[in-house]
C-alpha positions as a Markdown table, in Angstrom:
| # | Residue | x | y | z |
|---|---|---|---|---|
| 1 | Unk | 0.0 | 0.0 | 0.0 |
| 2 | Unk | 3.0 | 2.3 | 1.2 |
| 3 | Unk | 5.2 | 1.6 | -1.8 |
| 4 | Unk | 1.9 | 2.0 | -4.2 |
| 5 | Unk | 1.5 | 5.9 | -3.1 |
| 6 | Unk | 4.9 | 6.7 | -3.2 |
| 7 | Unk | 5.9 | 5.3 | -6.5 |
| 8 | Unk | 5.5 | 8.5 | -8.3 |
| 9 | Unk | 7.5 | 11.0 | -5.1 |
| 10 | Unk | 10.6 | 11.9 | -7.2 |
| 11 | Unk | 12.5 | 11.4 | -3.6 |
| 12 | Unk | 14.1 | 9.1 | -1.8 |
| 13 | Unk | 12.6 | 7.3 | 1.3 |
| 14 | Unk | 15.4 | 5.6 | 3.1 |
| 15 | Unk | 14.1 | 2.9 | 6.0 |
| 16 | Unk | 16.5 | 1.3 | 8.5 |
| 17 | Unk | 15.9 | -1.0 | 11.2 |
| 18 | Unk | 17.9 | -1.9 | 13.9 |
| 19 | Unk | 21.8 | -2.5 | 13.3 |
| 20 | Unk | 20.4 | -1.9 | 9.5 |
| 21 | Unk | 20.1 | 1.8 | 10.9 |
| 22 | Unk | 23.5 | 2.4 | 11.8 |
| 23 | Unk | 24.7 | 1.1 | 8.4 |
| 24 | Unk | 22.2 | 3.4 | 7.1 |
| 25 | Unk | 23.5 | 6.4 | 9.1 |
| 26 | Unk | 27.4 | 5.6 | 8.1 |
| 27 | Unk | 26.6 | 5.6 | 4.2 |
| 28 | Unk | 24.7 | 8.6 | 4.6 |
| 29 | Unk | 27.6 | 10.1 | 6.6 |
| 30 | Unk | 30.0 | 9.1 | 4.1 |
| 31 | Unk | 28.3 | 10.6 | 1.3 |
| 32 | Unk | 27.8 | 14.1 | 3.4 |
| 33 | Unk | 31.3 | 13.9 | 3.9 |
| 34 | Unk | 32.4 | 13.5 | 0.2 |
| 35 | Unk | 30.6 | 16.7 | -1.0 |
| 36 | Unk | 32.9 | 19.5 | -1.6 |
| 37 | Unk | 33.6 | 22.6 | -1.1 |
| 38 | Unk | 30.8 | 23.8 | -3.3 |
| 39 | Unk | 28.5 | 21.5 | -1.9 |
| 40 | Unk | 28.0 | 19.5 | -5.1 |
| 41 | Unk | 27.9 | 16.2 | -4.2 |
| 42 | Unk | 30.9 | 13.9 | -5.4 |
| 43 | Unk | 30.4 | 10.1 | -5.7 |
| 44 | Unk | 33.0 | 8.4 | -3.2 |
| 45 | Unk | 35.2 | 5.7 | -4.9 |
| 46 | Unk | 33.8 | 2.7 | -3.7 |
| 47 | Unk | 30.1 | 4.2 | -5.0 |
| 48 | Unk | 28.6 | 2.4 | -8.3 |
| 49 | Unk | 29.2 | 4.6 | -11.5 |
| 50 | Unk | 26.4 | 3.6 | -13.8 |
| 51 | Unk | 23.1 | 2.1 | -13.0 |
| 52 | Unk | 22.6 | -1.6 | -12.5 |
| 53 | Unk | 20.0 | -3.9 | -11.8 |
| 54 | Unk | 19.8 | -5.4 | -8.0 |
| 55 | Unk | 18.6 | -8.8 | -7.5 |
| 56 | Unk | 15.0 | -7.9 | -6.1 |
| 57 | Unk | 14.6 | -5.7 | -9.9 |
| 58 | Unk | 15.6 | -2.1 | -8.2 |
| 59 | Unk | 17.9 | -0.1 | -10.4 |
| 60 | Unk | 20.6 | 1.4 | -8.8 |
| 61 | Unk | 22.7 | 3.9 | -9.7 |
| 62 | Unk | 25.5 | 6.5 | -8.4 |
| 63 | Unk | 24.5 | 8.0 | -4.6 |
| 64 | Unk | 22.9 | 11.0 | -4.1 |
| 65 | Unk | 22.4 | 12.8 | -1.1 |
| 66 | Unk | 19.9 | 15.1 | -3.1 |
| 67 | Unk | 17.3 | 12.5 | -3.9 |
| 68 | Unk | 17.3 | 11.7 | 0.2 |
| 69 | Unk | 14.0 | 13.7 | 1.6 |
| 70 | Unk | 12.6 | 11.0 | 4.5 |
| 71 | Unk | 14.5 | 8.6 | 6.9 |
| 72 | Unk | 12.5 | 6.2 | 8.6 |
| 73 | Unk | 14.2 | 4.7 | 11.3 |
| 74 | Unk | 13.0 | 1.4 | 13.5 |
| 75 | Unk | 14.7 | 0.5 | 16.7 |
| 76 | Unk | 17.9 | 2.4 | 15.4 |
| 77 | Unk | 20.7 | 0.5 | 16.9 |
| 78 | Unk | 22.6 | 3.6 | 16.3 |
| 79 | Unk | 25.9 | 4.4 | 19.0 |
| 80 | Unk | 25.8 | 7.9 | 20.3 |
| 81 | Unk | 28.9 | 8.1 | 19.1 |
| 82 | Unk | 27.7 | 8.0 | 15.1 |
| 83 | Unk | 25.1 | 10.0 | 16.2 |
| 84 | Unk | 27.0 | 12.8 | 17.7 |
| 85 | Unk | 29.0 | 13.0 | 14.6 |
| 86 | Unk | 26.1 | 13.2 | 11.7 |
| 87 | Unk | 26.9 | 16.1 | 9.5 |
| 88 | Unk | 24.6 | 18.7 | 9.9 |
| 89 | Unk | 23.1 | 17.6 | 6.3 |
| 90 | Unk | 21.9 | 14.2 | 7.6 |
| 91 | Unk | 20.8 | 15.8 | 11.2 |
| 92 | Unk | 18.5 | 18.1 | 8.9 |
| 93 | Unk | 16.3 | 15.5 | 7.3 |
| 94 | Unk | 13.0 | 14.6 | 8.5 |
| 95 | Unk | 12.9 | 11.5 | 10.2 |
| 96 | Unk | 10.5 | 9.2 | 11.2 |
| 97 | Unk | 11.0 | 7.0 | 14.6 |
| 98 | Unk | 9.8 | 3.9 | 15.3 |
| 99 | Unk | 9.7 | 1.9 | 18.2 |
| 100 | Unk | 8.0 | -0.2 | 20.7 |
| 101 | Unk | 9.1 | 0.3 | 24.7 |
| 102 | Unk | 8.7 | -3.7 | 24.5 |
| 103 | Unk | 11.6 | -4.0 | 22.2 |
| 104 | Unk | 13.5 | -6.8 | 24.2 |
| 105 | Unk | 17.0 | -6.2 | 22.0 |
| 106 | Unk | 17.2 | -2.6 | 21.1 |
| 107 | Unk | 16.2 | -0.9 | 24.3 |
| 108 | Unk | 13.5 | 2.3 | 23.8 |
| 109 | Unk | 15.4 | 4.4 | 26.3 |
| 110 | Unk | 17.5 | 5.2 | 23.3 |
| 111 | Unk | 15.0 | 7.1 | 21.7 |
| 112 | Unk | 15.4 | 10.1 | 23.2 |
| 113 | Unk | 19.3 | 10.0 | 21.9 |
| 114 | Unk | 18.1 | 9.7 | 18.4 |
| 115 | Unk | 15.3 | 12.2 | 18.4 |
| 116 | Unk | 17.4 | 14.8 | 20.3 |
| 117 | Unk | 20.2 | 13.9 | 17.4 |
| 118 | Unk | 18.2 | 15.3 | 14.4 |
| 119 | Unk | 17.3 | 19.1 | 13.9 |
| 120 | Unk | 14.8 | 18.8 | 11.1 |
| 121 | Unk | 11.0 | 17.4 | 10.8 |
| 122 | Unk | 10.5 | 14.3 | 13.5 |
| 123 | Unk | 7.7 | 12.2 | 13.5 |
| 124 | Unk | 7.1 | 9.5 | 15.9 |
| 125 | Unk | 5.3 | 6.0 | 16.2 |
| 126 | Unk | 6.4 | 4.9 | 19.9 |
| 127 | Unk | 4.5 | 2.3 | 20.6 |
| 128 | Unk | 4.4 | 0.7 | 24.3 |
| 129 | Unk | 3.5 | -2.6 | 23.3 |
| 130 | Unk | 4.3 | -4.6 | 19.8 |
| 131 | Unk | 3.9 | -7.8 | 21.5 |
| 132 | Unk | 0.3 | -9.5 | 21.3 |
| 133 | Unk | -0.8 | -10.0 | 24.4 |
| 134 | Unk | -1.4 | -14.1 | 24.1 |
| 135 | Unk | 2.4 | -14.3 | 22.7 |
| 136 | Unk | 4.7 | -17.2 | 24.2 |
| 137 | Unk | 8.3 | -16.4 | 25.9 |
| 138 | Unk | 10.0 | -17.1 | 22.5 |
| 139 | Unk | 7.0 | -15.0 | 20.4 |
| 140 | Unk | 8.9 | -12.1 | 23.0 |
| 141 | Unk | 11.1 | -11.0 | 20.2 |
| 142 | Unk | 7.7 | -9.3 | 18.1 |
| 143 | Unk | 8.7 | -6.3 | 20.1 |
| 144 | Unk | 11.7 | -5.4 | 18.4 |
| 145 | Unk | 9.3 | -5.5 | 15.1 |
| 146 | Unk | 6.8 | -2.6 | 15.3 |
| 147 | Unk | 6.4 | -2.0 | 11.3 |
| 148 | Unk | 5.2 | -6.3 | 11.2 |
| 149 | Unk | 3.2 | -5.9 | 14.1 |
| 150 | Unk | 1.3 | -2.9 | 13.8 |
| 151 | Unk | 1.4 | -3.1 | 9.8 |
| 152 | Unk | -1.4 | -0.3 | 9.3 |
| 153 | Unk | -0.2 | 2.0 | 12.1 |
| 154 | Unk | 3.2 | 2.1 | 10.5 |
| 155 | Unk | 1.9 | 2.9 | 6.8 |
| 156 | Unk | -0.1 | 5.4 | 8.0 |
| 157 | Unk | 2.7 | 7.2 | 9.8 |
| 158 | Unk | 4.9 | 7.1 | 6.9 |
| 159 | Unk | 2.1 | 8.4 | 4.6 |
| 160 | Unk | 1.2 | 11.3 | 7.0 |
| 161 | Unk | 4.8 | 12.3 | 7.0 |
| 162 | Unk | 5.2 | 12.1 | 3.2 |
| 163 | Unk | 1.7 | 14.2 | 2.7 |
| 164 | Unk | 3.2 | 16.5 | 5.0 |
| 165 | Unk | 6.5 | 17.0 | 3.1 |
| 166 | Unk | 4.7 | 16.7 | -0.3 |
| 167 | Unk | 2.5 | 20.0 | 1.1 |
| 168 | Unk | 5.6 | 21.4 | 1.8 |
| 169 | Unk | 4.8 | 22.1 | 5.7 |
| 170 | Unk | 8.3 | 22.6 | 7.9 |
């Protein structure tokens, strides 16, 4: 449904989820950090030069930091260390949080730490529960999977912030 509505946004939403946030964060990092002096963005070495064609059909093609409007963020696994040093660039970016206080690996108290780390748009889904109430010790882990849990709650968060930034609100 999500992907449906947003096919035709000529920008960029970027999701990562748990450890998959921090890699997230570094690339984005890296690529804020190859711009230069005149702010035009340079492609770093190690970055694809032409398109290609990923397994799951995606093209891809060189990195742009310009085509990034939206980050979605679940359970970021994110040090405070990498996220003391975002460039102000990434910081700006609107950002949406998710989490669930019953995440039982990434622990909520650190969202606090990412929201205070970005300076543009935020947008939260904190949820306090992601575990169904009739799950089993080992059915404990749901938690640290809001966006599967709470399917509908999560598209409609991301397509509230994308109506937002489509109307241009700040």
């Amino acid at each position: 449904m999500v992907a449906a509505r947003l096919d035709a946004r000529p920008h960029a939403l970027l999701v990562g989820r748990s450890w998959g946030a921090a890699v997230l964060l570094r690339m984005l990092t890296k690529l804020a950090n190859a711009a230069g002096a005149d702010g035009k963005q340079k492609t770093p070495a190690d970055a694809p030069t032409k398109n290609s064609v990923l397994p799951s059909g995606v093209v891809s093609g060189p990195p742009s930091l310009d085509a990034v409007k939206c980050l979605v963020l679940i359970a970021p696994a994110a040090p405070t260390a990498l996220l003391d040093e975002l460039p102000s660039r990434i910081k700006a970016l609107p950002v949406l949080l998710v989490w669930a206080k019953d995440d039982p690996i990434v622990p909520y108290s650190g969202s606090e730490k990412v929201l205070e780390a970005f300076t543009g748009i935020k947008r939260t889904l904190l949820l306090e529960s992601a575990v169904p109430q009739d799950a089993t010790p080992s059915e404990r882990w749901m938690g640290h999977a809001p966006e599967l849990q709470r399917k509908d709650e999560f598209a409609q968060a991301i397509l509230s912030l994308m109506q937002e930034l489509d109307s241009g609100v700040r």
